[in-house]
C-alpha positions in Angstrom: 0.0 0.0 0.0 3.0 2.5 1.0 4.5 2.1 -2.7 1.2 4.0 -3.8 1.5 6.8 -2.0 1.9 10.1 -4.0 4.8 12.2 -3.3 4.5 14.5 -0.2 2.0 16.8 -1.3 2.0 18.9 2.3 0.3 19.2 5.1 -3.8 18.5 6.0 -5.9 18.8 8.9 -9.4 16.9 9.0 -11.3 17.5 11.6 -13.9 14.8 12.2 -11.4 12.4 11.0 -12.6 9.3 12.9 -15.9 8.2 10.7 -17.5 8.6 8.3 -16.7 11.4 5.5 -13.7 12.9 7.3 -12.5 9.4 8.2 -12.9 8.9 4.2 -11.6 12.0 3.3 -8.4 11.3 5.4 -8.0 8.2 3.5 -7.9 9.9 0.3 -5.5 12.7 1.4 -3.4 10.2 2.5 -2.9 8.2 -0.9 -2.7 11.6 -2.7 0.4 12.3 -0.8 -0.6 14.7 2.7 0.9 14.4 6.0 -2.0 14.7 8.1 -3.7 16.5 11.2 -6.5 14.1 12.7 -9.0 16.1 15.1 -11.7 13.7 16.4 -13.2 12.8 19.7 -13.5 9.0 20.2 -10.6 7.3 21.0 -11.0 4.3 19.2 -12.1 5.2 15.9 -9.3 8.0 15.7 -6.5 5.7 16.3 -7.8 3.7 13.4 -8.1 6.3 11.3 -4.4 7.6 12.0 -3.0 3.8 11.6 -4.8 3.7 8.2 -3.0 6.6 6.6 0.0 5.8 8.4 0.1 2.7 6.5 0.2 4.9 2.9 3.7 5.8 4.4 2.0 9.5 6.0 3.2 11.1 8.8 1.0 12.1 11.2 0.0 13.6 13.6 -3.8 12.6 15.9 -5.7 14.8 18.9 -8.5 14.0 21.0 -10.1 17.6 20.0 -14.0 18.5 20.4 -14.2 21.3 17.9 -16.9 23.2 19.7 -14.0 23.7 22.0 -12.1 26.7 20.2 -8.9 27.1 22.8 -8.6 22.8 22.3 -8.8 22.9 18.4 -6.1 26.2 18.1 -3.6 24.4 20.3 -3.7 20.8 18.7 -3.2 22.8 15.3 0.0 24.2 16.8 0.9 21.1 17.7 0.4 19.9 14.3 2.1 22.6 12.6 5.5 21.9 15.4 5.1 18.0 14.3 4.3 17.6 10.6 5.2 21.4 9.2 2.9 24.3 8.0 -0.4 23.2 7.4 -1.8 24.4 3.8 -4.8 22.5 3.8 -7.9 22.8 6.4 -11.0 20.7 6.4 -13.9 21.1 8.3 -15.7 18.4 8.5 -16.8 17.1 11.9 -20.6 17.4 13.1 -23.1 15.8 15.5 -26.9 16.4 15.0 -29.9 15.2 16.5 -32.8 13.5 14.3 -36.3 15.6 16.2 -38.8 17.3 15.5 -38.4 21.1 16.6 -40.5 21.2 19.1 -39.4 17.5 21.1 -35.8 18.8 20.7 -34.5 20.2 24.1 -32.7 23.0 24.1 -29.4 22.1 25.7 -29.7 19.4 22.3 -30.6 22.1 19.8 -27.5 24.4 21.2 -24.6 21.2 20.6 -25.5 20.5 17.2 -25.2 24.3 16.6 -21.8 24.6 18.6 -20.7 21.6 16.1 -21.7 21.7 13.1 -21.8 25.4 13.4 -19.1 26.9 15.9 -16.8 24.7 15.2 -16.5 25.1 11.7 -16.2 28.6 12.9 -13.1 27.6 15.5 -11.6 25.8 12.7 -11.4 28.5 9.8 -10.8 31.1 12.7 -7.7 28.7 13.3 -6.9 27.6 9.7 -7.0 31.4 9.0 -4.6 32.5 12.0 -2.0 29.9 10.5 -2.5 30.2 7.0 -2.7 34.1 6.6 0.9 35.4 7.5 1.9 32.9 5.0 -0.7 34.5 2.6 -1.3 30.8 1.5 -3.7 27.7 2.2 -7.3 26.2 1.5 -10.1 25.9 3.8 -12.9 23.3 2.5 -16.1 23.7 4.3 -18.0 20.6 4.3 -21.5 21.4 3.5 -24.7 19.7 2.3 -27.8 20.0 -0.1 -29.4 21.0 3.3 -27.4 23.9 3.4 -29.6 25.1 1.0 -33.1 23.7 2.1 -34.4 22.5 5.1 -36.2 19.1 5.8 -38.2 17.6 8.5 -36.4 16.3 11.7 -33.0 18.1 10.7 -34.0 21.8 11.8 -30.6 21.9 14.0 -28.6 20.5 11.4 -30.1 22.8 8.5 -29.9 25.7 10.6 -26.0 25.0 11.0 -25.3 24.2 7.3 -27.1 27.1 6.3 -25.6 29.6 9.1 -22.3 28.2 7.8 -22.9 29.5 4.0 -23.5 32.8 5.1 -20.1 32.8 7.6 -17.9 31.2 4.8 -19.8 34.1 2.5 -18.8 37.0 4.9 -15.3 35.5 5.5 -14.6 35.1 1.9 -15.2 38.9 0.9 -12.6 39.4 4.0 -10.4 37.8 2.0 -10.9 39.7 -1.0 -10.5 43.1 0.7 -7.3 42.1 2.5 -5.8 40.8 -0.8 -5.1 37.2 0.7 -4.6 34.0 -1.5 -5.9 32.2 1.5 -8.8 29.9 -0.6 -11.9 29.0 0.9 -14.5 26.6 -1.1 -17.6 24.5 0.1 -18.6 21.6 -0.7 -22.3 20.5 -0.5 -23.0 16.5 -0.4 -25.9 14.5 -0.8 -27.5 11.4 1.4 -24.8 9.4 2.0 -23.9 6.3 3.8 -22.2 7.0 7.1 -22.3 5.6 10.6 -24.3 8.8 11.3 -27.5 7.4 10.9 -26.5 4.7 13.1 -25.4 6.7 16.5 -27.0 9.7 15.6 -29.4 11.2 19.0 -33.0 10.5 17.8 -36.7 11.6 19.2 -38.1 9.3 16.0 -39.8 6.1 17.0 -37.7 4.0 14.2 -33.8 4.3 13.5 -33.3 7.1 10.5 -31.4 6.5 7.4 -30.2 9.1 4.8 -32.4 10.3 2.1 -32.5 8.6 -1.4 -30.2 8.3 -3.6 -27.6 7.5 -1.5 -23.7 7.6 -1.7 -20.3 6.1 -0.6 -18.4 8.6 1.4 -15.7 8.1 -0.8 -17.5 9.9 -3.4 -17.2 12.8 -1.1 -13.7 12.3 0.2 -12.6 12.4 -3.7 -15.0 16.0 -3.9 -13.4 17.3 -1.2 -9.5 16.4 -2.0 -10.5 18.0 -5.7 -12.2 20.9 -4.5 -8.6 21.5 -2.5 -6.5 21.3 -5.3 -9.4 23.7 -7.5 -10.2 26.3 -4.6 -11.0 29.4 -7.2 -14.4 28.0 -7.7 -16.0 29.0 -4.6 -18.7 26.0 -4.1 -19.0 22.6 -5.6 -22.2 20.3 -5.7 -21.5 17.1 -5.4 -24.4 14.9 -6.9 -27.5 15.3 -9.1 -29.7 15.3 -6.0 -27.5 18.2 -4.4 -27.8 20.3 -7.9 -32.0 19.5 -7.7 -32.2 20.6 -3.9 -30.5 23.6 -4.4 -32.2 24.8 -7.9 -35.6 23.6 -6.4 -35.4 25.4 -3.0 -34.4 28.7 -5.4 -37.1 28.2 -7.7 -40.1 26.4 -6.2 -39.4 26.8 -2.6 -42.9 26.2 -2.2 -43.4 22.7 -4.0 -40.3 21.6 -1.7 -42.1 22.2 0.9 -45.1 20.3 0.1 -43.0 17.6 -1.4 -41.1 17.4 1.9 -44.0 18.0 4.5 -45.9 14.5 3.1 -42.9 12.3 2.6 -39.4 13.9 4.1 -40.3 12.0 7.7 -40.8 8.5 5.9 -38.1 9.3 3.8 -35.7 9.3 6.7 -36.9 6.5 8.8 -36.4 2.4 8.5 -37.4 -0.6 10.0 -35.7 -1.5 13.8 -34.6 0.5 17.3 -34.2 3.7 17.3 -30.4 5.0 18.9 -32.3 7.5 21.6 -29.1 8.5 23.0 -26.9 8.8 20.4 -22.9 10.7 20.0 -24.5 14.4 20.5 -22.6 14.6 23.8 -20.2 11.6 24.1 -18.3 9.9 21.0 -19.6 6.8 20.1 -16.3 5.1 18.6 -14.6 5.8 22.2 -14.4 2.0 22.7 -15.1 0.7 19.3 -13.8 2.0 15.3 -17.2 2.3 13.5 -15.1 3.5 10.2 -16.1 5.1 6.8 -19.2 3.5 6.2 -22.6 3.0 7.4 -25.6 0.5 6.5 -26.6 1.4 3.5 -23.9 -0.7 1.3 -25.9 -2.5 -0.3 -27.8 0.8 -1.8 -25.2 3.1 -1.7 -23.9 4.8 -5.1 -20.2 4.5 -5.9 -19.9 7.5 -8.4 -21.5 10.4 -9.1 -22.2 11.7 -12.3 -22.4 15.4 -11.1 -19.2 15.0 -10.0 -17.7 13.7 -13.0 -19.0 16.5 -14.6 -17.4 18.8 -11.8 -13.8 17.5 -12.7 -14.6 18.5 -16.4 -16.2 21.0 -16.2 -13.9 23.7 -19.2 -14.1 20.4 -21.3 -17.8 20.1 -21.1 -18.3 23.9 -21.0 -16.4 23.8 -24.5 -17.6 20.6 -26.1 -21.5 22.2 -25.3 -20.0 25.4 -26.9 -18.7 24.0 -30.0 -22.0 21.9 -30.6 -24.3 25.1 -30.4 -21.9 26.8 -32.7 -22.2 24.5 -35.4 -25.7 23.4 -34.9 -26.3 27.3 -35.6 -24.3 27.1 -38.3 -26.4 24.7 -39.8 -29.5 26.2 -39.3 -28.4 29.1 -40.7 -27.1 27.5 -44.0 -30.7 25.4 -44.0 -32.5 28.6 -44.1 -30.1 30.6 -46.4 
């Protein structure tokens, strides 16, 4: 496995790196060459994670870091940058959330989800930043989702944080602009995808949830992410057809969405079994056990995604689309002349 490593590309910090996308997207760093940074909180399933990319041949470099926790994430990035070197690439992908209706959340539940998946991308560009901007170098990948753009039933926590973080990344990206910086920060939105979230994740449902259909590998998402770092100009990438329909439907028939959503989106996240009432909001649940990259849902679960592909060739596309309407133009002409 080490004799496919890339050559040392530089230096990466993932911060939910113990499961599920950032545990995927470490992965794929690794074989692309990255000495990494792994911020997680469970024991376990961090400790797997770092053994995994240390087998590529990386170095690196693991903390025990809850990312709500702003002073613990900018002094495990200093310890990073004293181990492995300057870090030039920061990804924020930890989050824990809470499957509820709004009004059966609590609000001592509705406040963590929001100081994770919120906050704590906030502590971790506020840190990326503070390294990366003396250097006048870097990229920041904010790990989004189709529901930063619309929300569904029993995710109002989660949407709320994935749509607070567009407008943050938005602000902080004009900042960026005015000071001149070639610091780069891009987002990338993902669809459903098949995760031990859906597995550990604190519910008030009365079945266990699963994402919503279609469904992907997390890989598909680790390989969006390490592209969208090596392509930060374009400010936001969506990941899958279903992303590109969630986000063009919530700008152009909010409405329908929300009828749509209000008669199937609870059905659409709920399967057969136990619900997990407790759930990883406020204690890891790979502590004591690695849960990995994946979830349930292999046996559904997408490989590839066209939208994606598309992404990667996107000038080539652009142009072949170009050249066809030229020359079917210049046939219609000539038919009518």
């Amino acid at each position: 496995m080490a004799g496919s490593r890339a050559e040392e590309t530089g230096v990466a910090v993932v911060c939910g790196a113990s499961g599920g996308v950032g545990r995927a997207t470490a992965r794929e760093l690794a074989r692309r060459g990255y000495s990494l940074g792994l911020f997680a909180r469970g024991t376990e399933g961090l400790g797997a994670a770092a053994e995994e990319a240390r087998a590529t041949g990386a170095r690196v470099f693991a903390a025990e870091v809850d990312v709500a926790d702003s002073e613990a994430v900018r002094e495990a990035a200093e310890r990073a940058e004293a181990e492995l070197g300057p870090v030039s690439l920061w990804v924020n992908a930890a989050f824990a959330t809470l499957m509820s209706r709004f009004v059966d959340a609590a609000p001592e539940e509705f406040r963590r989800v929001t100081d994770v998946c919120y906050h704590g991308t906030v502590n971790g560009t506020r840190t990326a930043l503070a390294l990366m901007e003396p250097r006048d170098r870097g990229t920041i990948v904010q790990v989004g989702s189709a529901l930063a753009y619309r929300g569904i039933p029993l995710q109002s926590a989660y949407c709320g944080a994935k749509h607070a973080v567009r407008g943050f990344t938005d602000s902080v990206r004009t900042e960026l602009v005015d000071a001149g910086s070639h610091v780069r920060i891009t987002e990338v939105h993902l669809p459903g995808l098949n995760t031990p979230q859906f597995s550990w994740v604190r519910t008030r449902t009365d079945r266990p949830t699963r994402p919503m259909a279609p469904v992907y590998q997390p890989e598909v998402a680790a390989r969006a992410i390490a592209w969208a770092s090596e392509h930060p100009r374009r400010r936001t990438y969506w990941v899958a057809p279903s992303t590109v329909k969630t986000a063009l439907g919530q700008r152009f028939a909010p409405r329908v969405l929300d009828l749509i959503l209000g008669s199937t989106g609870i059905d659409g996240q709920l399967r057969e079994g136990e619900p997990e009432k407790e759930g990883n909001l406020f204690r890891p649940f790979d502590t004591d056990r690695d849960h990995g990259a994946h979830g349930v849902f292999d046996d559904e679960a997408r490989g590839s995604s066209v939208q994606q592909w598309l992404n990667e060739r996107r000038l080539a596309v652009t142009g072949t689309v170009v050249g066809m309407a030229a020359v079917g133009a210049v046939a219609w002409r000539r038919a009518r002349g």
